[in-house]
C-alpha positions in Angstrom: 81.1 50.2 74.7 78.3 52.9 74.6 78.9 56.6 73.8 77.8 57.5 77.0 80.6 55.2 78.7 83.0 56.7 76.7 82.3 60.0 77.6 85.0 61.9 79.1 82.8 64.1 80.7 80.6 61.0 82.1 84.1 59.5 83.3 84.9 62.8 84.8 81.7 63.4 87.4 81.5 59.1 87.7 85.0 59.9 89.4 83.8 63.0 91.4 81.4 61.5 92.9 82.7 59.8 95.4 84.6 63.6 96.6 81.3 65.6 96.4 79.7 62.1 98.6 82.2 63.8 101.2 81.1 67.2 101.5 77.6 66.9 101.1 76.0 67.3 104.4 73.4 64.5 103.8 74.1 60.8 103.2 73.7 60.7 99.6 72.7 57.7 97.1 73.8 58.4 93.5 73.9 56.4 90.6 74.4 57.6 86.5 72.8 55.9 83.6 72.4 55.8 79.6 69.8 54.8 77.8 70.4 51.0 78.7 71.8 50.3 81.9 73.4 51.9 84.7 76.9 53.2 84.7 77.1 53.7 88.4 76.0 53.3 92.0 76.6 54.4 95.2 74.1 53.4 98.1 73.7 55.8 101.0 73.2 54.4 104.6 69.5 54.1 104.2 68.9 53.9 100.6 69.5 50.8 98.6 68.3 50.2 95.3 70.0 46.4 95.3 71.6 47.5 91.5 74.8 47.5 90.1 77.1 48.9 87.5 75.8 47.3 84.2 71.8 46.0 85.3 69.4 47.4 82.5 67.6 50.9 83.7 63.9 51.1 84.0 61.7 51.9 81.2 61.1 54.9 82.2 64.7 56.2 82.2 65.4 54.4 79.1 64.4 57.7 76.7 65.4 60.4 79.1 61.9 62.0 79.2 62.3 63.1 82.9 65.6 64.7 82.0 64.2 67.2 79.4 62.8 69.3 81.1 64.8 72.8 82.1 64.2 72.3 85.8 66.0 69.3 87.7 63.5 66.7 88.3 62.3 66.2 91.7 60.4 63.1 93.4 59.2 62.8 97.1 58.9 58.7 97.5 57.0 57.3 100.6 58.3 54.4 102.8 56.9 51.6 100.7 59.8 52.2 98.4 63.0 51.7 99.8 61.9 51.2 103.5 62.4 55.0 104.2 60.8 58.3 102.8 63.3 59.7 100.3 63.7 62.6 97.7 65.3 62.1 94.7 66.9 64.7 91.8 67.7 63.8 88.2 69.9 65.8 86.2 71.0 65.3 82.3 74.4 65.1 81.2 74.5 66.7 77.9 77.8 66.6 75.4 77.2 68.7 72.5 74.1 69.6 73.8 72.5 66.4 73.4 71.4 64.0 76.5 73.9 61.3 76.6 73.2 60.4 80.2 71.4 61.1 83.4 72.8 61.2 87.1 70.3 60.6 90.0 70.9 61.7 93.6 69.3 60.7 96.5 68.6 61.1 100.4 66.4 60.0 103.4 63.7 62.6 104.7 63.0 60.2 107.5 64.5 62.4 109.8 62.7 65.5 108.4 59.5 63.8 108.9 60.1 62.8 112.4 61.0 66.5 112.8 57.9 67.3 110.6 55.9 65.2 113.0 58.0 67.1 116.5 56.5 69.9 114.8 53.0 69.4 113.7 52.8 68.1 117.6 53.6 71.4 119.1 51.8 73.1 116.9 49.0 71.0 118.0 49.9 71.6 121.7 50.3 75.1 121.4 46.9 75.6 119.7 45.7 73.5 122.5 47.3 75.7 125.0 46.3 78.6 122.8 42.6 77.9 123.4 42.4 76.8 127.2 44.8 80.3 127.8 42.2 82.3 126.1 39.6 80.2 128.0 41.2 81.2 131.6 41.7 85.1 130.2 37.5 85.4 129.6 36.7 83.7 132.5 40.0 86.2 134.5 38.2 89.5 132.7 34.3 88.1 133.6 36.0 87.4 137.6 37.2 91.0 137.2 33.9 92.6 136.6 32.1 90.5 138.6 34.7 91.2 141.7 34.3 95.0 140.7 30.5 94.8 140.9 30.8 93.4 144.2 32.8 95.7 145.8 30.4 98.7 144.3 27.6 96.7 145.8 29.6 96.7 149.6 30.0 100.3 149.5 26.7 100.9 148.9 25.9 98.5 151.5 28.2 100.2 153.9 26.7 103.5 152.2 23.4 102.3 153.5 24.5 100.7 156.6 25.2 104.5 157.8 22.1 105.5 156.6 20.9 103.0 159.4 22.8 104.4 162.2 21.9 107.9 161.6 18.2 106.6 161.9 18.9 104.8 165.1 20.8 107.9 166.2 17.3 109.7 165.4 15.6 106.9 167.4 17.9 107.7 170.4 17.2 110.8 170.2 13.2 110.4 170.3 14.0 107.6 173.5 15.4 110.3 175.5 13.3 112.9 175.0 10.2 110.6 175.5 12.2 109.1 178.5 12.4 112.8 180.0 9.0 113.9 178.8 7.6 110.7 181.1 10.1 111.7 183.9 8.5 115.2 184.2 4.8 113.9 183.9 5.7 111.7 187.0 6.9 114.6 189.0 3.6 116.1 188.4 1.8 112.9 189.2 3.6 113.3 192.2 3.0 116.9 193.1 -0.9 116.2 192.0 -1.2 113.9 194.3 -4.0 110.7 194.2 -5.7 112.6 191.2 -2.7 112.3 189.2 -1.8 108.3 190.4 -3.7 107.0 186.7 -1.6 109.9 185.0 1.3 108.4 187.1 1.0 105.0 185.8 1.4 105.8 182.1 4.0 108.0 182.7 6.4 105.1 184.5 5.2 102.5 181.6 6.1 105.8 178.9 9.6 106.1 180.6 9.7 101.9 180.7 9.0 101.9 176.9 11.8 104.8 176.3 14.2 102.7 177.5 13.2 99.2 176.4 13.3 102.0 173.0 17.0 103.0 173.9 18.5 99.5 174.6 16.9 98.0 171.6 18.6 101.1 169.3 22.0 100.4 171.3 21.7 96.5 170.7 21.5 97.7 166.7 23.9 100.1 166.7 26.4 97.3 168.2 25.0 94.8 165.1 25.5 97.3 162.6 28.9 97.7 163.9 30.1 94.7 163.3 28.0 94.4 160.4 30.0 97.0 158.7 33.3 95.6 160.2 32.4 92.4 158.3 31.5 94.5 155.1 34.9 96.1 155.5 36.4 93.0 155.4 35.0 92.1 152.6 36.1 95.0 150.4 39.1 94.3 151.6 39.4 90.7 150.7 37.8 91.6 147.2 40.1 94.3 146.6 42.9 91.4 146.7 40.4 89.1 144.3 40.8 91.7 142.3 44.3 92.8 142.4 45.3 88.8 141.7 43.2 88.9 138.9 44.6 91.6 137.2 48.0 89.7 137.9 46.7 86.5 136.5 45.6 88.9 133.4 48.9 89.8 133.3 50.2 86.1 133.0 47.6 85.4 130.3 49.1 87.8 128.6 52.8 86.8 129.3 52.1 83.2 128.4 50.2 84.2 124.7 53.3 86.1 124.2 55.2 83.0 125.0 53.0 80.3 122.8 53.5 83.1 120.0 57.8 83.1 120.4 56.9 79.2 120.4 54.8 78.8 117.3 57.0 81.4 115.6 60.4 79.2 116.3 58.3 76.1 115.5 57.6 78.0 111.9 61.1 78.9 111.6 62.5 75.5 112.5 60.1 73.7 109.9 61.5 76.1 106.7 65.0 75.3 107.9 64.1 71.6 107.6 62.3 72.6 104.1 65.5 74.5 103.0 68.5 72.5 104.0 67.0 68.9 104.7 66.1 68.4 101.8 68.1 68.2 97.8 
Protein backbone atom coordinates (compact mmCIF):
# COMPACT_ATOMS: atom_id res chain seq x y z
CA UNK A 1 0.00 0.00 0.00
CA UNK A 2 0.85 3.65 -0.89
CA UNK A 3 1.88 6.33 1.64
CA UNK A 4 -0.97 8.15 0.94
CA UNK A 5 -3.37 5.09 1.92
CA UNK A 6 -1.64 4.71 4.92
CA UNK A 7 -2.12 8.06 6.06
CA UNK A 8 -3.86 8.46 9.11
CA UNK A 9 -4.89 11.72 8.29
CA UNK A 10 -6.21 10.52 4.66
CA UNK A 11 -8.08 7.67 6.66
CA UNK A 12 -9.37 10.30 9.00
CA UNK A 13 -11.35 12.83 6.36
CA UNK A 14 -12.01 9.44 3.90
CA UNK A 15 -14.15 8.55 7.09
CA UNK A 16 -15.66 12.07 7.52
CA UNK A 17 -16.83 12.33 4.64
CA UNK A 18 -19.70 10.68 4.59
CA UNK A 19 -20.87 13.11 8.06
CA UNK A 20 -19.91 16.40 6.36
CA UNK A 21 -22.07 14.68 3.02
CA UNK A 22 -24.89 15.26 5.72
CA UNK A 23 -24.71 18.71 6.64
CA UNK A 24 -23.77 20.20 3.57
CA UNK A 25 -26.69 21.91 2.09
CA UNK A 26 -25.89 20.81 -1.48
CA UNK A 27 -25.77 17.25 -2.81
CA UNK A 28 -22.18 16.75 -2.90
CA UNK A 29 -19.84 14.33 -5.13
CA UNK A 30 -16.44 13.77 -3.50
CA UNK A 31 -13.81 11.54 -4.19
CA UNK A 32 -9.70 11.66 -2.77
CA UNK A 33 -6.79 10.54 -4.69
CA UNK A 34 -2.84 10.00 -4.74
CA UNK A 35 -0.74 10.16 -7.28
CA UNK A 36 -2.04 6.91 -8.91
CA UNK A 37 -5.46 6.10 -8.35
CA UNK A 38 -8.32 7.05 -6.45
CA UNK A 39 -8.83 6.32 -2.84
CA UNK A 40 -12.39 7.27 -2.76
CA UNK A 41 -15.79 8.09 -4.25
CA UNK A 42 -18.94 9.29 -3.44
CA UNK A 43 -21.48 10.19 -6.37
CA UNK A 44 -24.00 12.83 -5.64
CA UNK A 45 -27.57 12.59 -7.21
CA UNK A 46 -26.60 14.16 -10.38
CA UNK A 47 -22.99 13.74 -10.70
CA UNK A 48 -21.41 10.50 -11.65
CA UNK A 49 -18.04 10.08 -12.68
CA UNK A 50 -18.62 6.05 -13.29
CA UNK A 51 -15.10 5.48 -10.99
CA UNK A 52 -14.25 3.54 -8.16
CA UNK A 53 -11.93 3.08 -5.23
CA UNK A 54 -8.64 1.85 -6.91
CA UNK A 55 -9.20 3.05 -11.01
CA UNK A 56 -5.93 4.97 -12.07
CA UNK A 57 -6.50 9.06 -11.78
CA UNK A 58 -6.16 11.19 -14.77
CA UNK A 59 -2.94 12.55 -15.98
CA UNK A 60 -3.50 15.49 -14.92
CA UNK A 61 -3.98 14.74 -11.24
CA UNK A 62 -1.25 12.40 -11.30
CA UNK A 63 1.61 15.29 -10.12
CA UNK A 64 -0.72 17.40 -8.07
CA UNK A 65 -0.04 20.56 -10.20
CA UNK A 66 -3.63 21.95 -9.59
CA UNK A 67 -3.19 21.35 -5.86
CA UNK A 68 -0.16 23.74 -5.47
CA UNK A 69 -1.46 26.56 -5.71
CA UNK A 70 -2.48 28.57 -2.21
CA UNK A 71 -6.03 29.09 -3.30
CA UNK A 72 -8.43 25.93 -3.61
CA UNK A 73 -8.89 25.18 -7.20
CA UNK A 74 -12.08 25.97 -8.76
CA UNK A 75 -13.68 24.70 -12.19
CA UNK A 76 -17.14 25.64 -13.64
CA UNK A 77 -17.79 22.39 -16.21
CA UNK A 78 -20.70 22.78 -18.85
CA UNK A 79 -23.33 20.02 -19.49
CA UNK A 80 -21.26 18.05 -21.97
CA UNK A 81 -19.43 16.64 -19.00
CA UNK A 82 -21.46 14.80 -16.75
CA UNK A 83 -24.92 15.61 -18.24
CA UNK A 84 -25.36 18.63 -15.91
CA UNK A 85 -23.43 22.00 -15.25
CA UNK A 86 -21.23 21.45 -12.23
CA UNK A 87 -18.49 23.20 -10.07
CA UNK A 88 -15.80 21.49 -8.77
CA UNK A 89 -12.99 22.34 -5.74
CA UNK A 90 -9.68 20.63 -5.17
CA UNK A 91 -7.95 20.80 -2.05
CA UNK A 92 -4.31 19.16 -1.09
CA UNK A 93 -3.84 17.04 1.84
CA UNK A 94 -0.50 17.78 3.09
CA UNK A 95 1.40 15.57 6.01
CA UNK A 96 4.55 17.11 6.90
CA UNK A 97 3.87 19.76 4.68
CA UNK A 98 4.26 17.83 1.62
CA UNK A 99 1.18 16.89 -0.90
CA UNK A 100 0.42 13.33 -0.29
CA UNK A 101 -3.10 13.53 -1.67
CA UNK A 102 -5.92 15.63 -3.04
CA UNK A 103 -9.72 15.63 -2.22
CA UNK A 104 -12.19 16.86 -4.93
CA UNK A 105 -15.79 18.10 -4.13
CA UNK A 106 -18.39 18.57 -6.31
CA UNK A 107 -22.06 19.83 -7.02
CA UNK A 108 -24.77 20.55 -9.74
CA UNK A 109 -25.37 24.41 -10.79
CA UNK A 110 -28.19 23.15 -12.85
CA UNK A 111 -30.52 24.65 -10.63
CA UNK A 112 -28.54 27.98 -10.34
CA UNK A 113 -28.62 28.29 -14.02
CA UNK A 114 -32.33 27.75 -14.34
CA UNK A 115 -32.46 30.39 -11.64
CA UNK A 116 -29.78 32.40 -13.64
CA UNK A 117 -31.96 32.02 -16.68
CA UNK A 118 -35.60 33.09 -14.21
CA UNK A 119 -33.39 35.91 -13.76
CA UNK A 120 -31.79 37.19 -16.84
CA UNK A 121 -35.69 36.88 -18.12
CA UNK A 122 -37.00 39.42 -15.82
CA UNK A 123 -34.38 41.40 -16.25
CA UNK A 124 -35.19 41.28 -19.75
CA UNK A 125 -38.93 41.93 -19.05
CA UNK A 126 -38.39 44.60 -16.86
CA UNK A 127 -36.13 46.49 -19.22
CA UNK A 128 -38.78 45.89 -21.60
CA UNK A 129 -41.31 47.24 -19.33
CA UNK A 130 -38.78 49.93 -18.41
CA UNK A 131 -38.76 51.29 -21.92
CA UNK A 132 -42.60 51.06 -23.05
CA UNK A 133 -43.26 52.92 -19.19
CA UNK A 134 -40.98 55.64 -20.23
CA UNK A 135 -42.55 55.54 -23.70
CA UNK A 136 -46.31 56.18 -22.05
CA UNK A 137 -44.60 58.90 -19.48
CA UNK A 138 -43.31 61.23 -22.78
CA UNK A 139 -46.13 60.77 -24.63
CA UNK A 140 -48.47 61.44 -20.76
CA UNK A 141 -46.09 64.84 -20.32
CA UNK A 142 -46.47 65.82 -24.39
CA UNK A 143 -50.75 65.09 -23.70
CA UNK A 144 -50.25 67.36 -20.69
CA UNK A 145 -48.95 70.33 -22.58
CA UNK A 146 -50.83 69.88 -25.36
CA UNK A 147 -54.18 69.61 -23.17
CA UNK A 148 -52.85 72.84 -21.28
CA UNK A 149 -52.42 74.65 -24.70
CA UNK A 150 -55.76 73.86 -25.44
CA UNK A 151 -57.47 75.00 -22.66
CA UNK A 152 -55.33 78.51 -22.91
CA UNK A 153 -56.52 78.55 -26.53
CA UNK A 154 -60.61 78.16 -25.22
CA UNK A 155 -60.21 80.97 -22.89
CA UNK A 156 -59.02 83.12 -25.32
CA UNK A 157 -61.65 81.90 -27.46
CA UNK A 158 -64.28 82.58 -24.87
CA UNK A 159 -62.05 85.81 -24.24
CA UNK A 160 -62.89 86.76 -27.70
CA UNK A 161 -66.25 85.35 -27.93
CA UNK A 162 -67.23 88.34 -25.46
CA UNK A 163 -65.42 90.59 -27.44
CA UNK A 164 -68.14 89.62 -30.00
CA UNK A 165 -71.10 90.24 -27.91
CA UNK A 166 -70.03 93.54 -26.76
CA UNK A 167 -69.83 94.48 -30.56
CA UNK A 168 -73.30 93.11 -31.29
CA UNK A 169 -74.37 94.88 -28.07
CA UNK A 170 -72.84 98.12 -30.00
CA UNK A 171 -74.79 96.99 -33.14
CA UNK A 172 -78.00 96.95 -30.97
CA UNK A 173 -77.48 99.87 -29.91
CA UNK A 174 -76.87 101.66 -33.50
CA UNK A 175 -80.46 99.33 -34.63
CA UNK A 176 -82.34 101.24 -32.24
CA UNK A 177 -81.36 104.48 -32.47
CA UNK A 178 -81.44 104.22 -36.39
CA UNK A 179 -84.93 102.48 -35.83
CA UNK A 180 -86.12 105.66 -33.78
CA UNK A 181 -84.28 108.11 -35.92
CA UNK A 182 -86.50 106.54 -39.02
CA UNK A 183 -89.66 106.61 -36.64
CA UNK A 184 -89.29 110.45 -36.18
CA UNK A 185 -88.56 111.15 -39.96
CA UNK A 186 -91.94 109.38 -40.70
CA UNK A 187 -93.82 111.53 -38.22
CA UNK A 188 -92.51 114.39 -40.13
CA UNK A 189 -93.29 112.84 -43.50
CA UNK A 190 -96.53 112.73 -42.04
CA UNK A 191 -96.95 116.19 -40.71
CA UNK A 192 -95.28 117.36 -44.22
CA UNK A 193 -97.71 115.98 -45.94
CA UNK A 194 -97.39 114.84 -50.00
CA UNK A 195 -94.06 116.75 -50.16
CA UNK A 196 -92.66 114.57 -47.59
CA UNK A 197 -94.32 110.98 -49.10
CA UNK A 198 -90.45 110.33 -51.04
CA UNK A 199 -88.93 111.34 -47.58
CA UNK A 200 -91.56 108.93 -46.16
CA UNK A 201 -90.54 106.05 -48.08
CA UNK A 202 -86.91 105.89 -46.98
CA UNK A 203 -87.76 106.48 -43.66
CA UNK A 204 -90.15 103.05 -43.42
CA UNK A 205 -87.33 100.99 -45.52
CA UNK A 206 -84.55 102.91 -42.78
CA UNK A 207 -86.80 101.56 -39.82
CA UNK A 208 -87.30 98.04 -42.04
CA UNK A 209 -83.48 97.78 -42.26
CA UNK A 210 -83.06 98.65 -38.30
CA UNK A 211 -84.86 95.82 -37.50
CA UNK A 212 -83.89 93.24 -40.07
CA UNK A 213 -80.33 94.99 -38.24
CA UNK A 214 -81.72 94.04 -34.64
CA UNK A 215 -83.00 90.43 -35.39
CA UNK A 216 -79.91 89.48 -37.23
CA UNK A 217 -77.71 90.82 -33.89
CA UNK A 218 -80.26 88.84 -31.55
CA UNK A 219 -80.04 85.62 -33.88
CA UNK A 220 -75.87 86.10 -33.03
CA UNK A 221 -76.12 86.83 -29.73
CA UNK A 222 -78.26 83.44 -29.33
CA UNK A 223 -75.24 81.59 -31.55
CA UNK A 224 -72.62 83.01 -29.54
CA UNK A 225 -74.43 81.78 -26.62
CA UNK A 226 -74.33 78.48 -27.10
CA UNK A 227 -71.10 78.93 -28.79
CA UNK A 228 -69.53 79.78 -25.54
CA UNK A 229 -71.73 77.11 -23.68
CA UNK A 230 -70.00 74.55 -25.93
CA UNK A 231 -66.53 76.24 -25.25
CA UNK A 232 -67.31 75.92 -21.65
CA UNK A 233 -67.76 72.55 -22.04
CA UNK A 234 -64.90 72.01 -23.47
CA UNK A 235 -62.67 73.51 -20.73
CA UNK A 236 -64.35 71.57 -18.67
CA UNK A 237 -63.87 68.25 -20.24
CA UNK A 238 -60.09 69.23 -20.78
CA UNK A 239 -59.59 70.21 -17.41
CA UNK A 240 -60.43 66.33 -16.63
CA UNK A 241 -57.88 65.29 -19.72
CA UNK A 242 -55.78 66.97 -17.83
CA UNK A 243 -56.33 66.07 -14.27
CA UNK A 244 -56.23 62.06 -15.53
CA UNK A 245 -53.07 62.79 -17.01
CA UNK A 246 -51.45 64.07 -14.25
CA UNK A 247 -52.83 60.76 -12.45
CA UNK A 248 -51.50 58.58 -15.13
CA UNK A 249 -48.09 60.58 -14.45
CA UNK A 250 -48.46 59.70 -11.21
CA UNK A 251 -48.69 55.83 -12.06
CA UNK A 252 -45.74 56.18 -14.35
CA UNK A 253 -44.03 57.15 -11.67
CA UNK A 254 -45.44 54.40 -9.16
CA UNK A 255 -44.84 51.61 -11.63
CA UNK A 256 -40.74 52.82 -12.32
CA UNK A 257 -40.64 52.75 -8.60
CA UNK A 258 -41.96 49.30 -8.74
CA UNK A 259 -39.75 47.80 -11.89
CA UNK A 260 -36.78 49.38 -9.69
CA UNK A 261 -37.90 47.27 -6.13
CA UNK A 262 -38.08 44.44 -8.99
CA UNK A 263 -34.70 44.72 -10.63
CA UNK A 264 -33.26 45.41 -7.27
CA UNK A 265 -34.69 41.97 -5.68
CA UNK A 266 -33.80 40.36 -8.98
CA UNK A 267 -29.96 41.62 -8.23
CA UNK A 268 -30.22 40.62 -4.81
CA UNK A 269 -31.64 37.11 -5.54
CA UNK A 270 -28.86 36.46 -8.29
CA UNK A 271 -25.75 37.19 -5.52
CA UNK A 272 -27.57 34.93 -3.12
CA UNK A 273 -27.48 32.19 -5.83
CA UNK A 274 -23.59 33.37 -6.48
CA UNK A 275 -22.87 33.19 -2.65
CA UNK A 276 -24.60 30.08 -1.35
CA UNK A 277 -25.33 28.00 -4.59
CA UNK A 278 -22.38 27.53 -5.37
CA UNK A 279 -18.81 25.66 -3.44
Amino acid sequence: MGRAEDSEIVQAIITAIPYIKEVLREDTMFNVYDHEKFLYYSPSKELHLNIKPGDPVPEHHKNFNELKREEPTIVKSGPEVLGVPFQSASFPIKENGEIIAGISAGVSTKQMEEFSSIIESMDSISESLVGKVQHIAAHSEQLSATTEQISENTKTAVEQSSNITEVTGTIKGISDQTNLLGLNAAIEAARVGKEGAGFGVVANEVRKLSNDSKEATVRIEDTLNEIKQSISRMENDFQDIANSTQEEAKLVTDFMSEIEKLNETSNNLKKYMEENISL
